[in-house]
Structures are given as C-alpha cells and as structure tokens.
N, C-alpha and C positions, 0 to 999 in steps of 0.2 A: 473492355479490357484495361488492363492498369499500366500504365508506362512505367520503366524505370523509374524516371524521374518520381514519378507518386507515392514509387513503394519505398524508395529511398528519403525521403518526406516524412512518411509516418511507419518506418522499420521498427524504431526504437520501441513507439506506442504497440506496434502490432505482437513482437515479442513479447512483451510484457503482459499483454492481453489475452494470449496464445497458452500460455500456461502459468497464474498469477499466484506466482510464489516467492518469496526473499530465501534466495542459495545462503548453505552454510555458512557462516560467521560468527566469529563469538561476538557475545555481550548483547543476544537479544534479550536477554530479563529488562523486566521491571519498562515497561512501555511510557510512564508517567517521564519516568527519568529524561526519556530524551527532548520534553518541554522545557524540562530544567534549564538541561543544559543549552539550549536556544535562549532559552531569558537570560541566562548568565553571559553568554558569548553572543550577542545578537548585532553587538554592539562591534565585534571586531571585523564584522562580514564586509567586502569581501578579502580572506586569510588564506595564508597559506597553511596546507594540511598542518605539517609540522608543529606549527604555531599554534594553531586549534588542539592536537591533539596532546600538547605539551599545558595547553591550556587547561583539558579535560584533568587532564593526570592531577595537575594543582590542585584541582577545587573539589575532586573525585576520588579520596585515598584506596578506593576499592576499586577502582580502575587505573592503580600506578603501575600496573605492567603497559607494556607497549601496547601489546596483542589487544587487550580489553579496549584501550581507547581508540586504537585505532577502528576493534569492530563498532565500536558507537558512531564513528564518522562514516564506517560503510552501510548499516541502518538508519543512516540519517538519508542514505543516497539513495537505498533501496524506498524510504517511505518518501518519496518526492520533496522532501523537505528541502535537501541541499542536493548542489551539482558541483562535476569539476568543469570550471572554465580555465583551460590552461592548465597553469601552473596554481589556482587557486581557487578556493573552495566558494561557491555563491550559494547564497538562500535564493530559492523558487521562488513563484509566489506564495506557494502553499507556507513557505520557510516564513516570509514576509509576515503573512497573514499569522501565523504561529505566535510568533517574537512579540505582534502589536495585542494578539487578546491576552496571552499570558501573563501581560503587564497588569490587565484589568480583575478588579475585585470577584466579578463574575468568572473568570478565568476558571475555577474548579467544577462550577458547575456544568462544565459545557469541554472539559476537556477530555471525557470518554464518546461525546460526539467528534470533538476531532480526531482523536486518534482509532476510533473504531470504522471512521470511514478510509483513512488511512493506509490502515492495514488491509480493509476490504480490497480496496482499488489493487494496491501490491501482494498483495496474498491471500488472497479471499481462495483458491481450490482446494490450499492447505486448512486453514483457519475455520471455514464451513464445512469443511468435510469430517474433520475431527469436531468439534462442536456437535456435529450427525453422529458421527462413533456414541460420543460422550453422552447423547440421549439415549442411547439402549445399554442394553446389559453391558456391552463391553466399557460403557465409561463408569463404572462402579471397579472394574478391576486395580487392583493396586500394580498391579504388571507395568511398567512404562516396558520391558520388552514386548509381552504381549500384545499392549495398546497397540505398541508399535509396528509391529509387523502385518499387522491387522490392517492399519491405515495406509499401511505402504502399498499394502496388497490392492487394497483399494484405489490406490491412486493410479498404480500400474491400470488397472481394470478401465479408469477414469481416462488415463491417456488412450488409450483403444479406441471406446468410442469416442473420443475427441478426436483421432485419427479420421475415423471416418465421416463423419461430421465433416470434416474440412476437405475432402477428399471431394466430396461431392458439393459440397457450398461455393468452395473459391474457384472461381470462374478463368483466371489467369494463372498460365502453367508456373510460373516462375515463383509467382507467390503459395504459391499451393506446394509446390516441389518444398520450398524454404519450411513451410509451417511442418511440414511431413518428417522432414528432414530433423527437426528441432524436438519433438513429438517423441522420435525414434533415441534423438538423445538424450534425453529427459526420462524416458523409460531406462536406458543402460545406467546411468548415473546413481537411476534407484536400486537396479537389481545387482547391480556389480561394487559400487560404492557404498550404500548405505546396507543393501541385506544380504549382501557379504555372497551373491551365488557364483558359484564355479564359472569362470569364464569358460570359452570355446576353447579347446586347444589351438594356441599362436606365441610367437615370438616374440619372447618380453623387450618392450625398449630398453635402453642404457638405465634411464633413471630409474624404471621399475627394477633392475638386475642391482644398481648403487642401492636402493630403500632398503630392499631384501636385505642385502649384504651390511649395513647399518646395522638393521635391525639383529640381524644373527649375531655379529660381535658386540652386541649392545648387551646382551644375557636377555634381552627381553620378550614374555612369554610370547610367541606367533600365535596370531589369531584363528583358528581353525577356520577351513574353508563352510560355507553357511553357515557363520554367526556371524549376527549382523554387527555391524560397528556401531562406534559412541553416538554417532550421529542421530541413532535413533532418539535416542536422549537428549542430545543438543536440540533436535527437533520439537519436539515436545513436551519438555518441561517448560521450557520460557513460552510456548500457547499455550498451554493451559494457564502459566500463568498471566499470559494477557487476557484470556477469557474470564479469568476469577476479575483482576483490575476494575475491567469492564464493565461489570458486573452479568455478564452472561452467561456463567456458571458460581457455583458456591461450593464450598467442601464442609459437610458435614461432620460433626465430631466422632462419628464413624469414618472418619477417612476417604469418605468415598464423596465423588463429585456427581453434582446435579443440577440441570439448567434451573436458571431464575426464571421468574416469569417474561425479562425481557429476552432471555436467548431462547425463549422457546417462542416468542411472537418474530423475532429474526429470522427462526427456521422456518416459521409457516409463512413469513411473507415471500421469503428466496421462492422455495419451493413451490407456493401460487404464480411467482412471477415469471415461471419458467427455467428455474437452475434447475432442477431436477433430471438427473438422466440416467435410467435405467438404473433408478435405489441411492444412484452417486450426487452428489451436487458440482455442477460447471460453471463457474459467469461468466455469460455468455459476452459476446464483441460489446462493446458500443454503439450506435447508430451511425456517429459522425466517421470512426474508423470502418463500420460495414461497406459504408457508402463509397466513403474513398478508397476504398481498396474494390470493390467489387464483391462482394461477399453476400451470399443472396440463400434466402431459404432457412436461415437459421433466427433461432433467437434473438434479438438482441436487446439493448437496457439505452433509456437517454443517457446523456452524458451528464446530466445533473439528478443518474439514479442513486447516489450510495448518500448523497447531500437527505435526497426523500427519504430513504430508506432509515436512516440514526435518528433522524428526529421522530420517526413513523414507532420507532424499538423502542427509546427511552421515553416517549410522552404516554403512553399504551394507549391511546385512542389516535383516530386520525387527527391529525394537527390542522393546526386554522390557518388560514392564509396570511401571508405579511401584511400587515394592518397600516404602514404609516401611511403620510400624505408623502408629497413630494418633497415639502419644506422638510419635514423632522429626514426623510434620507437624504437631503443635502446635506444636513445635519452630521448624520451619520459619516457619509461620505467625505466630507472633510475633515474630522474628527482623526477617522480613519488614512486619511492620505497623510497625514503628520506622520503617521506612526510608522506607514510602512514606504514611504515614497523615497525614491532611490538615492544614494549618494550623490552630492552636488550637482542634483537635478530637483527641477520641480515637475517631477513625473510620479506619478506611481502605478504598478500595475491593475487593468481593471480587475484583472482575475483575481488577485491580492484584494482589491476592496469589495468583491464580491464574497468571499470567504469570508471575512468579518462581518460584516454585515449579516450575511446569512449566520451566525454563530451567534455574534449578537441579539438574534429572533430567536433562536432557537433557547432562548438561555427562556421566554416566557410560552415555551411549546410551538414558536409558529415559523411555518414552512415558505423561506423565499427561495422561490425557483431560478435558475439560471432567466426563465424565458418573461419570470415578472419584473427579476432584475433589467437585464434590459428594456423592457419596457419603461420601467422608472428612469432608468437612466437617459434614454432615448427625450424622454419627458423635461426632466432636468437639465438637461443640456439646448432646449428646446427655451423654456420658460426663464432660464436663470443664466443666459449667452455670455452676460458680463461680469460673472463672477468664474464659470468649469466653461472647460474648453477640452475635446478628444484631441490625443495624438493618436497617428498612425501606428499600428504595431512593426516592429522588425520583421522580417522573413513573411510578414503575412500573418503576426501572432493575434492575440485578443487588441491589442492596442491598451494603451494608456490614457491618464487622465490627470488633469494640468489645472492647478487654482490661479486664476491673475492675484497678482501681490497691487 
C-alpha cells in the first residue's frame, strides 16, 4: 500500500505519466526554437518570468505579443526544461544539460534526439497517436478538422481503457480514486472544450453567464453547439509540425504527409514494446514510479527508456554500446561540469551530466544507459578520489557531483 506521504513524493511525476500530454498554450510551433532561446538566455538562469519573457520578446520579433512569449516559457515548463522556484524561473537539469550541448559544434546533429525524447516523456499519447493517424489514410487528408476530430475521438477511446487499466493495476484506493478521477477529467475537457459537445443540462456559473454576455455584445459570430473549437488546430498543426522538424514524417509535393523511414521504425518499436492498446498507443508508467506507487500488472518502460528508444529511431540499426574507458569519461565529465554546474557552487547535477554525456554518444550512434552510466561513474569515483568527489542529493534526488580545485 502506498502512504500519503509516497504519493505526495511522486504526484507531480505520476500525473504527468497518467496521461502524457502538454495542455493548451500558445506558441508550441517550431520545436528547435525553444533550444535557441536557452542558448540565448542560459545565461540569465536563475530569472524572473518577467525578465525572461521581456527577454524573449527582444531577440524574438515574432513573439512581441505577450501571449506568444509567455507560451514559450510555459512549453519550456511543460518539456521539463525550466521550473518555477518561487518567484523565479530555474533550468532543470534537462535545462542545464540543454544550454551546455547547444553551445557545442555537434549540437544540430543530436538535437532531434533531445527534443524528440522530450516531447516523448511530456506528450508521447498526443504525439504517437497522431503519428498512428498520420500512417493510414487519414494522415493523407488535408482536413486538420477532420484529422482532428478523428484523433480526438481516439483519444477519448484511449482514456477508457486507460481508465480501466488503472482501475484494476493500482493497488491503493486513494491513488487509484485520483488517476480515475483525473481520467474522467481529461475526457470532459476533450468532449466539451475542444469538440464543442452539448453539455448535460446545469446551471451556468457567473463566468460562463459574463463570457456569453461578452460575446453577444461583442457582434461576434457564437459558435454552434458541436463544432469543435480552434483548439483543434492549435492542437495539431504545431505536431505535425514537430513531427515534420524531427524528421518523422515529410510532406510531399502533393500535400499530403508521410512517415520517414525513422517514424515508421518509432511506431514499430513503441508498439513491440508494449504501447499498443486495443489499435491506440499509451506509454505505459515507468518502472521506478510502478514501484513506488504500487502499481502492479501493467506495462511498464525503464526510466532510461525514451534516452534508448531516439538513438534506437535515428541510427536505424541497433546502436553500440558506449565505448569509452574511464579516463576519456572523466574527460567528459568535467568538460561537462563546467558547463552546466550550478551558480556559485562547485556542484553540478549528475542527471545534467548524464544527459550530456549520453547526447554526446549518441552524436557517433552509441547508447549510454542510465545503468552503464553509473557504473562508470561509480568506477571513477572509485579510481580517481582526488580529483570527483559525490554530493548528496536534496530531498533524496540523484545527487551531485563536485571537482577538487
């Protein structure tokens, strides 16, 4: 059984994992961009929103509305890149890890691995399941309503049996009651906000009675009841065009889109690994959140699955394993802690220097694992005491990692 205290531990992770999607926002186009704008601004971390997004506007004449900049700092939040602490915006370590390969020459070749695992982690229901549209007849149609309501339809279908799936997996009432509960409003969201269906007859609140009333003295045309909203569109044009980016799909001079040979080796890997559920694709928990939480009977992926999986899509054969000694990733590892190690500390994240490191392999095809990382590390730390030295993590996190001067 899972205690409070557990599920309050890992809520944040488990939502996010329960149905992995980035909520409406503007200014999800153009996926590359938001590397940019970390190499540009990496330097003022850690900033206040304000400051950042006054920043973006500057250097961004196509994002000098408010609205636009601001959704770039809420896509930044949504792809783990940035958090708010407080009053001010921090890079993750994934942020960290970002800011330090961006800087480097190799940085383009390796930056549809970072951002396609990215978006995996934070939106992989959305992003794979359309990608699955987009392989059959329906991703030939030029309809973005059609596409859309298509995919939506499916997703509703997707939350169902995810409902059940969880109904029967999670072991502990409280956590189980929550995922259900989040499930049921994830479905209303779609069916009443994005494809416009007739609610039940009830009594409108205050602000829905003021919007209406807005809108009627505004002259502006009311949207008839089922027809879906823009959202459809918001939806869907900025994935596909992260999928074109990516190179996972291509558009034709007929207009029409069609997997590359890498999004068609991403579908068949998903779908061997287990996404697959009754026609839909799901990713499924993690092992380290099954565990702690209780969550038993179902699928799940390592936690250094989406790291295998981009190098696995863009090398098109199985990749080689990380090759160096201990010396050349000390190498690495220091290299690396320059780049991304904290404000007037001599600390840096190890999760930050595993993500470089692994990125940096990956720029010659080859695959470092979370589990061979630590073993190099463990090794290193082991062999080379008086030069790296571990700190403890915070709250129980991965911990850091400290050079004597």
């Amino acid at each position: 059984m899972t205690s409070i205290l557990e599920y309050q531990r890992h809520k944040e992770q488990f939502q996010k994992e329960l149905f992995r999607r980035i909520g409406y926002t503007n200014t999800l186009y153009q996926i590359f961009r938001f590397g940019d704008i970390i190499k540009e601004t990496h330097h003022l971390f850690p900033v206040p929103q304000t400051v950042l997004v006054r920043r973006i506007q500057d250097s961004h004449p196509e994002l000098k509305d408010l609205k636009y900049a601001t959704g770039v700092v809420d896509v930044l939040r949504a792809l783990n890149i940035t958090k708010r602490v407080g009053p001010r915006v921090v890079l993750t370590h994934r942020g960290r890890a970002l800011a330090a390969v961006s800087q480097q020459p190799w940085y383009s070749d390796i930056r549809s691995h970072f951002f396609l695992k990215s978006v995996l982690e934070a939106d992989g229901d959305y992003v794979l399941n359309l990608l699955c549209l987009m392989s059959g007849t329906q991703g030939d149609s030029e309809s973005v309503r059609t596409l859309g309501i298509t995919f939506f339809r499916n997703l509703l279908d997707l939350l169902d049996r995810r409902k059940e799936e969880v109904a029967s997996a999670i072991v502990t009432t409280l956590v189980r009651d929550v995922a259900i509960r989040q499930l049921e409003a994830s479905k209303e969201r779609i069916r009443y906000d994005i494809l416009n269906e007739k609610r039940p007859m009830r009594t409108l609140t205050l602000e829905e009675r003021l919007r209406r009333l807005r809108v009627a003295r505004s002259g502006k045309r009311q949207r008839c009841e089922d027809e879906p909203t823009d959202t459809l569109r918001h939806t869907l044009d900025p994935r596909r065009g992260w999928l074109t980016e990516l190179g996972l799909v291509e558009r034709g001079e007929d207009k029409k889109y069609r997997l590359t040979a890498a999004g068609v080796r991403l579908l068949n890997r998903v779908q061997a690994d287990g996404f697959a559920l009754d026609g839909l694709l799901r990713t499924p928990f993690s092992m380290s959140l099954a565990h702690a939480l209780d969550i038993r009977d179902v699928v799940t992926i390592p936690d250094d699955y989406f790291q295998r999986l981009v190098v696995a899509v863009y090398k098109g054969t199985p990749p080689h394993k990380y090759s160096a000694a201990a010396e050349e990733f000390l190498e690495d590892l220091h290299f690396f802690f320059e780049l991304t190690r904290l404000k007037r500390f001599n600390q840096a994240e190890i999760q930050a220097l595993y993500e470089c490191v692994a990125l940096k392999a990956a720029t010659t095809g080859e695959l470092l694992s979370e589990e061979h990382f630590d073993s190099l590390l463990d090794q290193v730390l082991r062999d080379y005491a008086d030069q790296v030295y571990r700190v403890a993590g915070r709250h129980g996190g991965e911990g850091y990692l400290s050079f004597r001067r």
